[in-house]
C-alpha positions as CSV (number, residue, x, y, z in Angstrom):
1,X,117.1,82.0,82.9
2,X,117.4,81.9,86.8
3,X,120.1,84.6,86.2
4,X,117.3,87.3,84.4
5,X,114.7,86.7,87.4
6,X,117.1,87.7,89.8
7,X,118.4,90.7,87.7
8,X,114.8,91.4,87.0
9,X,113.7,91.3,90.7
10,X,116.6,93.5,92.0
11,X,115.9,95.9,89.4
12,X,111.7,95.9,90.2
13,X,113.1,96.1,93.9
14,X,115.2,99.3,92.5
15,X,112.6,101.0,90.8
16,X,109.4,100.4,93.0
17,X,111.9,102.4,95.6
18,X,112.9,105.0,94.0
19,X,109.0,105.9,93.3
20,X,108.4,105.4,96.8
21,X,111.3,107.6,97.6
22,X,109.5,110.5,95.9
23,X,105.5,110.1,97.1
24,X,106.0,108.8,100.3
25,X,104.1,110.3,103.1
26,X,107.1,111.3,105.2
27,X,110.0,110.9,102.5
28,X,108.3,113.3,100.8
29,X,107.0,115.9,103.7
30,X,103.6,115.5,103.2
31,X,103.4,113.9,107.2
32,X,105.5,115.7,109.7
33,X,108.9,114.4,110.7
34,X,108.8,115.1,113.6
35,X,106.8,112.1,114.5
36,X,110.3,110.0,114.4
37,X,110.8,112.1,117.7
38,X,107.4,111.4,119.6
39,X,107.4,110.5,123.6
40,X,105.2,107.4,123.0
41,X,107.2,106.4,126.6
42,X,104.9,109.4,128.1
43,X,101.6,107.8,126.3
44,X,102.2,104.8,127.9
45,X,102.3,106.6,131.7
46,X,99.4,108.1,130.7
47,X,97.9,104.9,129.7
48,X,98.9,102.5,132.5
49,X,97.6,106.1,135.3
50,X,94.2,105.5,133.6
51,X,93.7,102.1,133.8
52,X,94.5,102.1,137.6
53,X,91.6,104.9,138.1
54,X,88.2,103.2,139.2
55,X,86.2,105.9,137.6
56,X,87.2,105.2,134.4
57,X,85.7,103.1,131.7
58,X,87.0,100.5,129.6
59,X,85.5,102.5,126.3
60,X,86.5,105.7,127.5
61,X,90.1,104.7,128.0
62,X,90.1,102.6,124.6
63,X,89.0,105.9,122.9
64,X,91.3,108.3,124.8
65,X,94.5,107.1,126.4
66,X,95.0,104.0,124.3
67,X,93.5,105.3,121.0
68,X,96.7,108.4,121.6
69,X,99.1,105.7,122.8
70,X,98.5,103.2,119.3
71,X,98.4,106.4,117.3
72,X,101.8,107.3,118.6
73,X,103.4,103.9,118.0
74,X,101.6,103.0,114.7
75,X,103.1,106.8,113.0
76,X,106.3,106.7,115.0
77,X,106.7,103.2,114.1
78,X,105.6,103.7,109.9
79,X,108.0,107.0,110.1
80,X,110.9,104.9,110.8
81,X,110.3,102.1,108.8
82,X,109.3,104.1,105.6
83,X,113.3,105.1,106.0
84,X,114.6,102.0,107.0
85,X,112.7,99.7,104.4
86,X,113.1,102.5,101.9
87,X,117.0,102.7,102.2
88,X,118.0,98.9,102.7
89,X,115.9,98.2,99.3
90,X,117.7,101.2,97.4
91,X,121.1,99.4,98.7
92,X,119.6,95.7,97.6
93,X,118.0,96.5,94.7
94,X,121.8,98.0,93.5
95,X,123.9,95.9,95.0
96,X,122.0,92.4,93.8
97,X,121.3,94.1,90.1
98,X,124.7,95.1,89.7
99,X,125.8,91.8,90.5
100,X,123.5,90.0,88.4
101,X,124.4,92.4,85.6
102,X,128.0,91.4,86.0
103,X,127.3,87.8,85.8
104,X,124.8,88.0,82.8
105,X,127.7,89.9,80.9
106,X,130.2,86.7,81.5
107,X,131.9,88.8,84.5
108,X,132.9,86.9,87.3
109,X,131.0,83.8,87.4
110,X,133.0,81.9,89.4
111,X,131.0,84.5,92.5
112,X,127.6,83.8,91.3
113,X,127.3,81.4,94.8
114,X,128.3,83.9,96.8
115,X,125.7,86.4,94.7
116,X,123.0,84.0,95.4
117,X,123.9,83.7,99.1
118,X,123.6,87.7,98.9
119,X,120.7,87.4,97.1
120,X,119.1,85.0,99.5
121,X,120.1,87.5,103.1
122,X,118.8,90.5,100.8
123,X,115.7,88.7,99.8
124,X,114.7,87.8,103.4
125,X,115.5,90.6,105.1
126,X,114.6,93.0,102.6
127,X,110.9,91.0,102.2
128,X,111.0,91.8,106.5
129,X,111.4,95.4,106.0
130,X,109.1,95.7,103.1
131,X,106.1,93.9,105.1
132,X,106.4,95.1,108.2
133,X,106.2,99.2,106.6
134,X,102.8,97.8,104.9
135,X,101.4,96.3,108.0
136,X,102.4,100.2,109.7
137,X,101.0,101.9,106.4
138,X,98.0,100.2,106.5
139,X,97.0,100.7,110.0
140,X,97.7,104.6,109.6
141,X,96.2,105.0,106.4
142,X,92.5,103.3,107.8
143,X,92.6,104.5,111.3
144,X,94.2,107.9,111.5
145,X,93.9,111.4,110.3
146,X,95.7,115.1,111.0
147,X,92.7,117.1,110.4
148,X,90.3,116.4,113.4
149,X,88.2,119.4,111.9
150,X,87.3,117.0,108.6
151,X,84.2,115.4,108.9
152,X,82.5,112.2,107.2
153,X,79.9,112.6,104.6
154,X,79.2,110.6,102.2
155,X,79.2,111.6,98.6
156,X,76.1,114.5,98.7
157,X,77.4,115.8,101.5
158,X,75.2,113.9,104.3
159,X,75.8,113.0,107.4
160,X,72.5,112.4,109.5
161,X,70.1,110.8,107.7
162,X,66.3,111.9,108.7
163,X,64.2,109.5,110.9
164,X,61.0,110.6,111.9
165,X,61.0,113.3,115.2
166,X,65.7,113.0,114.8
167,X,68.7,112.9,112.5
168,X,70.8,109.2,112.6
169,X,73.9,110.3,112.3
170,X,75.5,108.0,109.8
171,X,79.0,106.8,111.0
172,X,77.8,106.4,114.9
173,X,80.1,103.8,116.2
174,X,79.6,104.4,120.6
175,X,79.4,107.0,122.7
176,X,82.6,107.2,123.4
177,X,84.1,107.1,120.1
178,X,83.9,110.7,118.8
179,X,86.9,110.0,116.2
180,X,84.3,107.9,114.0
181,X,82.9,111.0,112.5
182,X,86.3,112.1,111.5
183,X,87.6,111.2,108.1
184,X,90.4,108.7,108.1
185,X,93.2,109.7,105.3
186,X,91.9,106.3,103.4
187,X,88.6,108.6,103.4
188,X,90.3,111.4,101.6
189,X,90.6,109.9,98.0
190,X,87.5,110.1,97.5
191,X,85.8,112.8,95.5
192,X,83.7,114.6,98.8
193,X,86.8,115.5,100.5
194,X,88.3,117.2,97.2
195,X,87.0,120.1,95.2
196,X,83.7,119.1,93.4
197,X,81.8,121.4,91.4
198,X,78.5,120.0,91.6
199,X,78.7,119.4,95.3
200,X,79.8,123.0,95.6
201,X,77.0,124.0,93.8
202,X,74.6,121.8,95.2
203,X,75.4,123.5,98.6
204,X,74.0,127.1,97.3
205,X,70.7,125.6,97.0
206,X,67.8,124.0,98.3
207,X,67.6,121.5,100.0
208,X,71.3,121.7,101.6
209,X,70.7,125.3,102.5
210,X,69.1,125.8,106.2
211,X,70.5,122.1,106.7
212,X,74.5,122.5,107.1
213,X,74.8,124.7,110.0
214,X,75.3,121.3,112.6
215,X,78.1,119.1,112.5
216,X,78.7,115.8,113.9
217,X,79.2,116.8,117.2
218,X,76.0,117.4,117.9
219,X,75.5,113.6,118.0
220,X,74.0,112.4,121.1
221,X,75.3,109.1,122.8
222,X,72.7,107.1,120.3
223,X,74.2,108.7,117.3
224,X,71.1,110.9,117.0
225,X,70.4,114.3,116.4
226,X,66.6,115.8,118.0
227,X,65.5,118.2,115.0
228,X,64.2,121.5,116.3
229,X,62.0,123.8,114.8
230,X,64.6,125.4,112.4
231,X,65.3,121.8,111.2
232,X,61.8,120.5,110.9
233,X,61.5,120.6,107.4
234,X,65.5,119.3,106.8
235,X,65.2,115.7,105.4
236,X,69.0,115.5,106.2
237,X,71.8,117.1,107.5
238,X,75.1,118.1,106.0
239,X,78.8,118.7,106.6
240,X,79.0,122.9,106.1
241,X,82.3,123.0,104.5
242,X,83.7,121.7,100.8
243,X,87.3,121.4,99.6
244,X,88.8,123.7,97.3
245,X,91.5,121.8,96.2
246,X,92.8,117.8,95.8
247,X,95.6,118.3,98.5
248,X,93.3,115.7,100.1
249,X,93.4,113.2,97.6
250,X,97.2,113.8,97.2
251,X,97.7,112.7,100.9
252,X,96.0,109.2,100.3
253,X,97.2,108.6,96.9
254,X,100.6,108.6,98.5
255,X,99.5,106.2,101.2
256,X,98.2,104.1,99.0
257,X,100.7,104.2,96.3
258,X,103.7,103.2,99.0
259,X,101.2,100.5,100.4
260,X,100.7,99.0,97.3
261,X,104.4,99.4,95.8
262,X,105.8,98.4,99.2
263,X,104.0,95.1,98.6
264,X,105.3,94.4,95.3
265,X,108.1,95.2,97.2
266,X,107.8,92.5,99.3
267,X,107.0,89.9,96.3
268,X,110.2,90.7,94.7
269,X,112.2,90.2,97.4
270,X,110.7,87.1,97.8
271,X,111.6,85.8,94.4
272,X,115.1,87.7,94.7
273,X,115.5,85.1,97.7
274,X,114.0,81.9,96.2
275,X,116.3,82.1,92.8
276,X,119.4,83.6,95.0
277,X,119.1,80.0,96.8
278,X,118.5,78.4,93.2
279,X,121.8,80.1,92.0
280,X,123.6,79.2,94.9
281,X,122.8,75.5,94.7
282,X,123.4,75.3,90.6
283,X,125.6,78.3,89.8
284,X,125.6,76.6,86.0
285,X,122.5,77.4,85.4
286,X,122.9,81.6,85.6
C-alpha cells in the first residue's frame, strides 16, 4: 500500500508538470523571456540614489523606484523558477515513478531503501521548488500587469462613480499610486477585460455615450474627478475601450492554472517524502 502512494505521487508530480509545461506563462511564451536577463542590479542603484535624495518622498519612492525594483525581482525571480521547479519535477516525477513501478512489478526490491531515501531528497526538495514558484506566481499574478494602457472597471464598464458636484474614482488607493487604476493580470479573467457583447453594446448607447471620453488619469490626488459642463448630466464615468477577444483571460488562466497545479505540486511532493521515509524504514511493507 505504501508502495502505490509513492507511485501515485510521482506519477501526479509527472503529470501536473507536464500540464504546466504547456500553459505556463513563460514556458509557454505568453510572458517575455527576456525577463530571465533583467538588470534588477541597475534597479537597485536606482533605488538606493533615491532614497539618499531629501526631496523625495517615502510614497513616491515606494510607488516608483521600489515598485520597478520588486517588479524586477518578483518576474525575474518566477521566470527562473517556473524552469527550475518545472524541470527537477519532470526528472522526480520519472525517476521516483519508474522506480516505484519497478518495485510494484517484484523488480529489485532489495533497492526499495535506497528508493525511499530518493524518494525522501526528491520529496523535500522538489516540495522547495514547487512552493517557492507559487509564492513568485502569486505575487506577479496580483500585483503586476504588461499592459499599463488597461484600465479598471468593474463589470458595466465604470470607473468613477458620481457624487454630487465630482466623479469618485473607484480604485483610488494614494496620490502617488497611479498603478492602482491599472488592471493586474489576476483582473483579466474576468469577463470586462474580454469580449462581451452586451457590454459592447451597452457602450453604443445611452447612458455610457458622452461618459467614456476620460480615463483614470484624470483622477485628482483625492481620487476624484470635478464634472464639467459636458459631464453634468453623466451619473458615471467609463473606461472608453472593450476587448475584442479572450487573449486576456488566456493570460490569467495560465497564471492561475500553474498556481494552483504548482501547489498540488507541492502536496505530492510532500507525500512522495513522507512514504519515501516510510519505505525506507519498513521496505517489507512496499
Amino acid at each position: 500500500m505504501k508502495g502505490l502512494i509513492f507511485l501515485c505521487c510521482a506519477c501526479s508530480i509527472l503529470v501536473f508538470t507536464i500540464i504546466n509545461i504547456s500553459v505556463g506563462p513563460f514556458t509557454s511564451g505568453i510572458l517575455d523571456s527576456n525577463w530571465g536577463h533583467a538588470n534588477c542590479e541597475y534597479l537597485s542603484y536606482q533605488h538606493d540614489k533615491a532614497k539618499d535624495n531629501p526631496s523625495r518622498t517615502d510614497d513616491s519612492i515606494k510607488y516608483n523606484e521600489k515598485w520597478r525594483l520588486d517588479r524586477c525581482n518578483r518576474i525575474k525571480g518566477m521566470h527562473d523558477m517556473e524552469y527550475t521547479s518545472f524541470i527537477f519535477d519532470i526528472v522526480i516525477g520519472f525517476v521516483c515513478g519508474l522506480l516505484a513501478l519497478l518495485h510494484y512489478f517484484e523488480l529489485k526490491k532489495e533497492f526499495v531503501p535506497k528508493t525511499g531515501i530518493i524518494g525522501l531528497c526528491c520529496g523535500i526538495i522538489g516540495f522547495i521548488f514547487s512552493f517557492v514558484y507559487v509564492i513568485l506566481n502569486g505575487l506577479v499574478y496580483t500585483s503586476y500587469y504588461d499592459n499599463a494602457n488597461l484600465y479598471k472597471r468593474d463589470s458595466d464598464g465604470i470607473f468613477a462613480e458620481g457624487k454630487g458636484s465630482y466623479f469618485e474614482c473607484k480604485y483610488f488607493d494614494s496620490a502617488e499610486n497611479h498603478r492602482a487604476y491599472i488592471a493586474k493580470y489576476s483582473d483579466l479573467i474576468q469577463k470586462q477585460y474580454n469580449y462581451d457583447e452586451d457590454l459592447m453594446e451597452s457602450f453604443t448607447k445611452s447612458p455610457v455615450v458622452g461618459c467614456k471620453d476620460l480615463d483614470p488619469t484624470y483622477c485628482d490626488s483625492e481620487g476624484k474627478i470635478t464634472k464639467d459642463t459636458t459631464h453634468q448630466n453623466c451619473q458615471n464615468l467609463y473606461v472608453n475601450n472593450v476587448e475584442m477577444g479572450f487573449e486576456n483571460k488566456d493570460k490569467s488562466d495560465r497564471f492561475l492554472t500553474t498556481l494552483l497545479l504548482s501547489l498540488f505540486a507541492c502536496l505530492a511532493n510532500i507525500g512522495l517524502a513522507i512514504f519515501g521515509f516510510l519505505l525506507y524504514r519498513t521496505p517489507g511493507d512496499f
